[in-house]
MARGUDO-418887 format. One record per residue (C-alpha): residue in one letter; x, y, z. Coordinates in pm, whole numbers, padded with zeros to 5 digits, always signed. Layout:
BEGIN
aXYZ ...
This chain:
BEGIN
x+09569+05902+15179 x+09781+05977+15514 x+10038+06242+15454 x+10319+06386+15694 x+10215+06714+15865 x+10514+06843+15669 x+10366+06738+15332 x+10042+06939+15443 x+10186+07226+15556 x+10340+07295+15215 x+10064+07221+14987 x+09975+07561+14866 x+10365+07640+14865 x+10581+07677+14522 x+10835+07451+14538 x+10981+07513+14225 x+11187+07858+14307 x+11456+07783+14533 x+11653+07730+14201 x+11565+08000+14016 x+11913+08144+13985 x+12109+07848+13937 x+12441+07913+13739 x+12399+07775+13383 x+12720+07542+13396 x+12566+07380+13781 x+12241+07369+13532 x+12424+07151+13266 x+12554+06942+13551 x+12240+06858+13725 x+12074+06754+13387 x+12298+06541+13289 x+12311+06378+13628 x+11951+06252+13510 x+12069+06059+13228 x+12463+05969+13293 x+12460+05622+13420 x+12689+05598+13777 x+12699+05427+14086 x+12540+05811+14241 x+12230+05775+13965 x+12149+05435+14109 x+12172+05579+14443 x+11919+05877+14377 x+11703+05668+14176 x+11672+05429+14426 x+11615+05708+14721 x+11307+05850+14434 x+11211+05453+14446 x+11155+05441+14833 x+10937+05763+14855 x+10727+05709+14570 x+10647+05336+14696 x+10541+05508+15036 x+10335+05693+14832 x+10210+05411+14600 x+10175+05222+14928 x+09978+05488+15077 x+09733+05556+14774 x+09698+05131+14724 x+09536+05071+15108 x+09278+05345+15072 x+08963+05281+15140 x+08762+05574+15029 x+08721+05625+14699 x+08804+05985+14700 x+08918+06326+14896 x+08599+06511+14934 x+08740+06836+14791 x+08546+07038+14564 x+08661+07007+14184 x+08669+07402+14174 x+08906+07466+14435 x+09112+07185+14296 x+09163+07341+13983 x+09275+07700+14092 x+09574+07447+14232 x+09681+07437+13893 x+09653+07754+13769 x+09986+07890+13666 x+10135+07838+13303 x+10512+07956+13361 x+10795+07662+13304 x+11005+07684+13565 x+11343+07810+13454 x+11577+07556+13657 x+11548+07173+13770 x+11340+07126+14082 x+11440+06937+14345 x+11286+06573+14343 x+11208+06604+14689 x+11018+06938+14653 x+10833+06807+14324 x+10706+06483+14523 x+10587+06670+14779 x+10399+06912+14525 x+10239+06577+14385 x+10135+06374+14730 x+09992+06668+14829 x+09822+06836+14480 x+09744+06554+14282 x+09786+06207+14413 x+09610+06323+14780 x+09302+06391+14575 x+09337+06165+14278 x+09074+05858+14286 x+09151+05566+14437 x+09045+05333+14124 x+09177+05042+14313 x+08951+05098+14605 x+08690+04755+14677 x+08443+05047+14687 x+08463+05196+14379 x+08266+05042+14212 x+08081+05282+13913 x+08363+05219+13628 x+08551+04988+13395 x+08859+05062+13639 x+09059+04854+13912 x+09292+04776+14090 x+09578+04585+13907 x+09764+04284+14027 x+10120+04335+14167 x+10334+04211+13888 x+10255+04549+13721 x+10452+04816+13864 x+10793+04654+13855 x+10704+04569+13521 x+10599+04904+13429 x+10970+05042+13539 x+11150+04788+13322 x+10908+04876+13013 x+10985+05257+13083 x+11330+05246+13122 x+11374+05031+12828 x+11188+05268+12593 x+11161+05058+12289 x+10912+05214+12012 x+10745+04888+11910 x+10644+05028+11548 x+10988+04897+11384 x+11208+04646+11486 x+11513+04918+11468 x+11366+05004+11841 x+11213+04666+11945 x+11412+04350+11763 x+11254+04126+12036 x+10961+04313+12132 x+10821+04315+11788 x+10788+03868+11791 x+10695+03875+12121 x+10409+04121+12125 x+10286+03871+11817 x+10334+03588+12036 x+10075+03723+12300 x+09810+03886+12042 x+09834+03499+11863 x+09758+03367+12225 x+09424+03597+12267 x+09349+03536+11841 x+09362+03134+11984 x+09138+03193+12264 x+08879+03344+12030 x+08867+03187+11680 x+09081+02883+11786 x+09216+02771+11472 x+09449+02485+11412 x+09803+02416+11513 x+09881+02435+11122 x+09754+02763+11132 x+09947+02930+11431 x+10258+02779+11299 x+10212+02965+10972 x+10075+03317+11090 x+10212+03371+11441 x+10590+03552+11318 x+10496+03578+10925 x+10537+03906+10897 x+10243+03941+10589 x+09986+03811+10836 x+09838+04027+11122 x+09660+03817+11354 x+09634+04149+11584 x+09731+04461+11679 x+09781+04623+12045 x+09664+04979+12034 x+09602+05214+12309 x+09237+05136+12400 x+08869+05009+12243 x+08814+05362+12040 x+09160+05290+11839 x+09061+04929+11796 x+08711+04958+11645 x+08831+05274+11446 x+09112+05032+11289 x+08850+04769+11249 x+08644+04938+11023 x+08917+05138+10807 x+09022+04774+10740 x+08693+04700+10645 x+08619+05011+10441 x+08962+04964+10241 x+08842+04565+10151 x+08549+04627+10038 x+08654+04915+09862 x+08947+04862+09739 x+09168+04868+09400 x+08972+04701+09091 x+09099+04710+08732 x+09183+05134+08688 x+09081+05213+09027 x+09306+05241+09274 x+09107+05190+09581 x+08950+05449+09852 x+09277+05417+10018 x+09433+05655+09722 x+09140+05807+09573 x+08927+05866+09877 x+08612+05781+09962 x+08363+05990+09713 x+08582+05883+09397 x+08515+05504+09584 x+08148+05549+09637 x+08089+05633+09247 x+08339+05389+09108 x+08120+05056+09296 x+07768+05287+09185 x+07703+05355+09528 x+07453+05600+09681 x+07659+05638+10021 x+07812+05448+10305 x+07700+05371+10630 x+07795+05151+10944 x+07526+04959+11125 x+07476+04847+11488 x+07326+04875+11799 x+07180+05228+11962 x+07435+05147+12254 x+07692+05095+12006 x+08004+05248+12196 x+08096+05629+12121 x+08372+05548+11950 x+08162+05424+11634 x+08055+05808+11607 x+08444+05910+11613 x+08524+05641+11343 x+08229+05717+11152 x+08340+06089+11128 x+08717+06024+11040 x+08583+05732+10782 x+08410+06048+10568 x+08088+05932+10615 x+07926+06107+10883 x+07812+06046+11205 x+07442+06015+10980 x+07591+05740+10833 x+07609+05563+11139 x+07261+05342+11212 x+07207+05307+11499 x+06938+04989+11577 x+06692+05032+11885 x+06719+04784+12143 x+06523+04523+12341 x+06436+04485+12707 x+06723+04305+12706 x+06961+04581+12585 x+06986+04367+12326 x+06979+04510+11930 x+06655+04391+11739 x+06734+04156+11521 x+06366+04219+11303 x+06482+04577+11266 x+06839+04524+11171 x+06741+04282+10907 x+06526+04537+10790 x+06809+04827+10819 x+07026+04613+10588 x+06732+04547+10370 x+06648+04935+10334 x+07049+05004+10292 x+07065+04737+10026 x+06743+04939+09849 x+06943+05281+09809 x+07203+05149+09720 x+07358+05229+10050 x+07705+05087+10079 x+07718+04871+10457 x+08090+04915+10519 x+08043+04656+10854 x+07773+04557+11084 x+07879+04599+11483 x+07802+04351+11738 x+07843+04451+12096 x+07968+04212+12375 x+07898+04389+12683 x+07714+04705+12640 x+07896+05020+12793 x+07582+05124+12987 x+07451+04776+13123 x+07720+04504+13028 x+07449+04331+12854 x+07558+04108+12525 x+07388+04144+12129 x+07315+03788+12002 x+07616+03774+11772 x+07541+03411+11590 x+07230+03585+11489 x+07428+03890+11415 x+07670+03691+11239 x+07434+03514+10988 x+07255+03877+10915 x+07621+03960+10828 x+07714+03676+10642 x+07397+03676+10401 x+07441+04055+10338 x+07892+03967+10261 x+07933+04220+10517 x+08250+04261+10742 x+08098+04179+11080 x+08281+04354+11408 x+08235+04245+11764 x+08262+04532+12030 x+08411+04291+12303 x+08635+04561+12465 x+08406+04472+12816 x+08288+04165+12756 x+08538+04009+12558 x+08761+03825+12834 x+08415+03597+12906 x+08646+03374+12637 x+08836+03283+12959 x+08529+03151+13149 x+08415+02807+13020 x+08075+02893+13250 x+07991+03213+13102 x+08194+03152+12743 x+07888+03048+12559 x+07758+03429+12601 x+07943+03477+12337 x+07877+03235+12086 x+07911+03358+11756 x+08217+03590+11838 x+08463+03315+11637 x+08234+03427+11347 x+08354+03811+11357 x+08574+03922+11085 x+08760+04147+11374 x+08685+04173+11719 x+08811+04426+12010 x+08941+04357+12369 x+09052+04580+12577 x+09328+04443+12816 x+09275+04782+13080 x+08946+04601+13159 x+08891+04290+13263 x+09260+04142+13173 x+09343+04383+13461 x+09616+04538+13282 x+09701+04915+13299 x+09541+05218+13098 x+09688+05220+12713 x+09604+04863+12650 x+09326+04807+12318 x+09346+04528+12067 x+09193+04426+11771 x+09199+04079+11616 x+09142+04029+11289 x+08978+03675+11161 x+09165+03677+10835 x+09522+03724+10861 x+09568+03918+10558 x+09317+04187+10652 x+09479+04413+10793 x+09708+04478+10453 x+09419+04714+10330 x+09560+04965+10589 x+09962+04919+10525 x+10189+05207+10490 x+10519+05197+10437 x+10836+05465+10475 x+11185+05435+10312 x+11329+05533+10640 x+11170+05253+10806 x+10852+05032+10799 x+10957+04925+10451 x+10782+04725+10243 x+10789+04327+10322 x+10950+04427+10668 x+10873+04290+10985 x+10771+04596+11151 x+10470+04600+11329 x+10397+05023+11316 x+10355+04932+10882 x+09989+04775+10969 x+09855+05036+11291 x+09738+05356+11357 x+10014+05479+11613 x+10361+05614+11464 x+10528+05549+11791 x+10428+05318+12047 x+10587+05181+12400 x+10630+04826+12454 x+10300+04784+12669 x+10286+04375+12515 x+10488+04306+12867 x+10178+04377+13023 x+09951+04144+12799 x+10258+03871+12782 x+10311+03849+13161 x+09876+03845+13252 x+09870+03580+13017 x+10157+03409+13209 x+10163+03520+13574 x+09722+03500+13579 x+09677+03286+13311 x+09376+03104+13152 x+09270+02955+13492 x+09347+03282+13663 x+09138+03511+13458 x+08851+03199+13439 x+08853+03276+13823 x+08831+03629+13798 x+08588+03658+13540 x+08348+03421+13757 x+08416+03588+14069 x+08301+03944+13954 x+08009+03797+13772 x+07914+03598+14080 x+07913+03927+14286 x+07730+04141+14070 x+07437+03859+14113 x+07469+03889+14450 x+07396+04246+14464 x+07075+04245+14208 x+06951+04026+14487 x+07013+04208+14759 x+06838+04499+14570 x+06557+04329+14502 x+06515+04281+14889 x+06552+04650+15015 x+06252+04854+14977 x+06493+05161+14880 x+06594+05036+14570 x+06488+04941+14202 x+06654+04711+13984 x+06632+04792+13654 x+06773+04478+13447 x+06889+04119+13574 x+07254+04187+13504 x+07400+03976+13150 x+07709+03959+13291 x+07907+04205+13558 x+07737+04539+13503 x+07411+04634+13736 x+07176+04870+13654 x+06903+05013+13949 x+06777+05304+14109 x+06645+05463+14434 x+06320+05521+14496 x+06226+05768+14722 x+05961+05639+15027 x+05703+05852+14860 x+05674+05651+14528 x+05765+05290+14654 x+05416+05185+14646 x+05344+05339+14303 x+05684+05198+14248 x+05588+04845+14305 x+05272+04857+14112 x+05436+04981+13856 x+05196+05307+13804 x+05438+05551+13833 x+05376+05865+13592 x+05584+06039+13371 x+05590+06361+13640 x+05656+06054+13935 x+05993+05935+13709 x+06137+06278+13640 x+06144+06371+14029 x+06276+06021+14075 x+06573+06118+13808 x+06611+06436+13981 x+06687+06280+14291 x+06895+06024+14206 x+07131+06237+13998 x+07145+06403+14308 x+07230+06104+14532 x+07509+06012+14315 x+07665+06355+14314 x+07660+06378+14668 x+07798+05998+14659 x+08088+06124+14433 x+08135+06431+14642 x+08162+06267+14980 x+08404+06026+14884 x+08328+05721+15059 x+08206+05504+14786 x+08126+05535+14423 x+07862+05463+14203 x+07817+05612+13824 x+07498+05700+13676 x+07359+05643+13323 x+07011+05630+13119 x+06771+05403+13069 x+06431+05341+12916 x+06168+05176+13078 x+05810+05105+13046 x+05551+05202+13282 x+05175+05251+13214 x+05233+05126+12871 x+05433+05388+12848 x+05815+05422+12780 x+06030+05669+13029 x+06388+05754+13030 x+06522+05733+13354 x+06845+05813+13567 x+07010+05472+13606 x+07287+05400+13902 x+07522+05198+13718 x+07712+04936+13935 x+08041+04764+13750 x+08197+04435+13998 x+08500+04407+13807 x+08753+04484+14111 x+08851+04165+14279 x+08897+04312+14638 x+08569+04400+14613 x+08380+04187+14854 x+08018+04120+14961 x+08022+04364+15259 x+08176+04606+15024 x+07873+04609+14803 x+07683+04615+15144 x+07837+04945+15247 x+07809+05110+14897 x+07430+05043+14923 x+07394+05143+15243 x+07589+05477+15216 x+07324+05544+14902 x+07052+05490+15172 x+07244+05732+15463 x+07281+05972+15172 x+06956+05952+15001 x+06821+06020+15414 x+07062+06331+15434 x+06922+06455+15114 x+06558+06419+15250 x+06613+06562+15541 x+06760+06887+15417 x+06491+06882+15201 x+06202+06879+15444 x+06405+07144+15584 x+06449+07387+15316 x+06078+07346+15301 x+05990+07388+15624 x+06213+07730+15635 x+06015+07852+15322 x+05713+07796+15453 x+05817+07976+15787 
């Protein structure tokens, strides 16, 4: 990002001192000058407004991905822990920011970043963002958001439609009836699955006859009222990390979490989850939900849910859907059918900071049955009362800002044609570059993509042939991991472009191998064609660097 020679000149500078000794009563005056609406406050707030859009401006039209300075020498920049005693002056604090964090912050918005379930986000955002922040409602009671609260329903009912799409008569009764929950907007995918299966552990466990339910006696007392041996959750291997986290604050252990292996497909095996649920139902082994994943983290690649959905079904087991990647397919009426069997989930998650191109601290979870979510309620005297329409009486949050504008005004300002378009688009490119992988001699793809995630490799010139013939041994795939862990280091490092890296296992010589993975997400809709072009190529003028320093490290060991 281009700074002023000013702005460089001061970056290792404090700029927080020249107040130090400010009087207490000029103290009290400047402070209050932050929050004391006058004609002067809209005059400084609007001066802050023009510098930090020349800065927004500046950060937006970057090309590279990243400043290529070293992580370690980035954090000694932030190494002191004193407060400072008086107000800074805005001016000094922006320049401590340009020049400390947002000159070496990533640029997730670059068309070359393109190793993460991050973008750049349409225009409508920012000024929205200001009139969210300065409005500060706390959406959990309608004390703090009387016309946030029906509105945020409005917009979760418009995504609940677009998934289970249920009749007029339906909408009509559930959208503003304050005992349904057709939703609820959290801050990201782990929240949402987390809520998805407390609701699903209270149901199935709830209050019958004396017992009061594992929502008030907990989840032993639970266990041994139904005659149950444990409880466990059940889904794919590349179930999302967050099923470990919910497992663990669900009391039943991140050993109570099954975790199913996998096809070629990334897909789970349906044989062996039949069989897990058969085995759980033989111990006596409580199945608190099945998960379904729509878009794997690693690979993007989609479970079969109908399948999913009848294994479910047969066992009366609450059946989730992961959708928090591939979820917004529901927009595409080309790729849609991916995800038949998602109107069959009992809750599903979407996260909107994805592919609704919404901001960070956007998750939500739908929930099939509108009543559902009343296994979690808790209410206050103080507020959240009983029979209220408060929407913080049925969530996980205590206090949450009024992010539904962002959701609301996607749905309007893109809308379903808008995100159809999107949704294509990035899918469209990621095809494009699996084929132009599959034509350069450098490179190895992995999987044919299921929907906009790409998974490959580079192969160094030494094992192409082996490559190709697929007799590559265990000893060939470990130096090929080495080296491409390598490659995308120095990738991340330079700065130009950006690819992440995962894990995958293939077979070779009937033989399975885990291998480093470059992991490609098209999600970013400025990313064109010749931006995938470059991102490949820099790998190649990279991966060439890295060989060359390497034939001469050996060639200076030798001498």
């Amino acid at each position: 990002m281009a700074l002023s020679q000013q702005r460089q000149e001061k970056t290792q500078q404090n700029f927080f001192l020249e107040n130090e000794l400010t009087p207490q009563y000029a103290v009290a005056e400047e402070v209050m000058q932050l929050f004391t609406p006058s004609n002067n406050l809209i005059s400084i707030e609007a001066k802050m407004g023009v510098q930090t859009d020349t800065l927004v401006d500046d950060f937006l039209s970057a090309i590279n991905t990243n400043s290529d300075i070293d992580f370690n020498a980035l954090v000694e920049t932030f190494s002191d822990s004193q407060v400072p005693i008086n107000p800074a002056n805005f001016d000094n604090y922006l320049d401590y920011l340009a020049n400390n964090v947002i000159n070496h912050s990533i640029h997730t918005s670059s068309p070359r970043f393109i190793g993460h379930m991050t973008s750049a986000l349409p225009c409508f955002v920012r000024p929205i963002a200001k009139l969210m922040t300065a409005m500060n409602q706390n959406v959990v009671k309608i004390e703090t958001a009387k016309a946030f609260s029906p509105y945020e329903r409005q917009a979760l009912a418009m995504m609940h439609r677009l998934i289970y799409n249920f009749s007029d008569e339906f909408y009509t009764e559930h959208i503003q009836n304050s005992q349904s929950t057709l939703g609820i907007l959290v801050s990201g995918g782990t929240a949402a699955n987390i809520i998805a299966l407390w609701c699903a552990r209270n149901k199935s466990l709830g209050a019958k006859n004396s017992f009061a339910g594992v929502e008030k006696e907990g989840l032993t007392a639970a266990l041994d009222y139904y005659g149950y041996q444990g409880a466990v959750i059940i889904g794919s291997e590349l179930m999302h990390y967050s099923f470990d986290k919910a497992a663990d604050l669900l009391g039943i252990g991140t050993h109570g979490l099954i975790k199913i292996p996998t096809n070629g497909d990334n897909q789970v095996e349906l044989p062996a989850l039949r069989q897990a649920v058969a085995d759980c139902h033989a111990k006596n082994l409580h199945i608190i939900a099945i998960v379904g994943v729509a878009g794997t983290t690693d690979s993007g690649n989609i479970d079969s849910l109908l399948d999913i959905a009848d294994i479910a079904q047969a066992a009366n087991v609450h059946f989730h859907v992961d959708a928090a990647w591939g979820g917004p397919l529901i927009f595409s009426e080309q790729h849609r059918q991916k995800l038949i069997g998602i109107e069959r989930a009992d809750s599903v998650t979407i996260d909107g900071h994805k592919q609704l191109y919404l901001p960070m601290g956007i998750g939500m979870v739908f929930m099939r049955e509108p009543y559902l979510a009343s296994s979690i309620e808790k209410n206050a005297s103080y507020t959240m009362r009983k029979g209220s329409f408060d929407l913080g009486k049925r969530a996980l949050e205590g206090s949450r800002a009024g992010m539904a504008l962002f959701l609301h005004a996607g749905l309007h300002l893109i809308g379903l044609k808008g995100y159809e378009f999107l949704i294509d688009a990035g899918i469209e490119k990621t095809q494009y570059m699996a084929a132009r992988i599959t034509t350069m001699s450098e490179f190895e793809l992995l999987s044919q993509p299921d929907i906009n995630l790409l998974l490959y490799r580079y192969i160094p010139e030494s094992f192409r042939e082996l490559t190709v013939k697929k007799q590559l041994t265990e000893s060939d795939n470990q130096q090929i991991n080495i080296f491409n862990e390598r490659l995308q280091k120095s990738q991340r490092q330079a700065g130009r472009t950006f690819i992440s890296r995962t894990t995958k296992i293939i077979t070779c010589l009937e033989q399975e191998f885990s291998v480093t993975a470059l992991r490609a997400v098209i999600a970013n809709p400025l990313t064109t064609k010749d931006d995938i072009d470059a991102v490949l190529n820099d790998q190649i003028q990279i991966a060439l660097d890295l060989s060359i320093s390497d034939s001469l490290e050996a060639t200076q060991s030798l001498a």
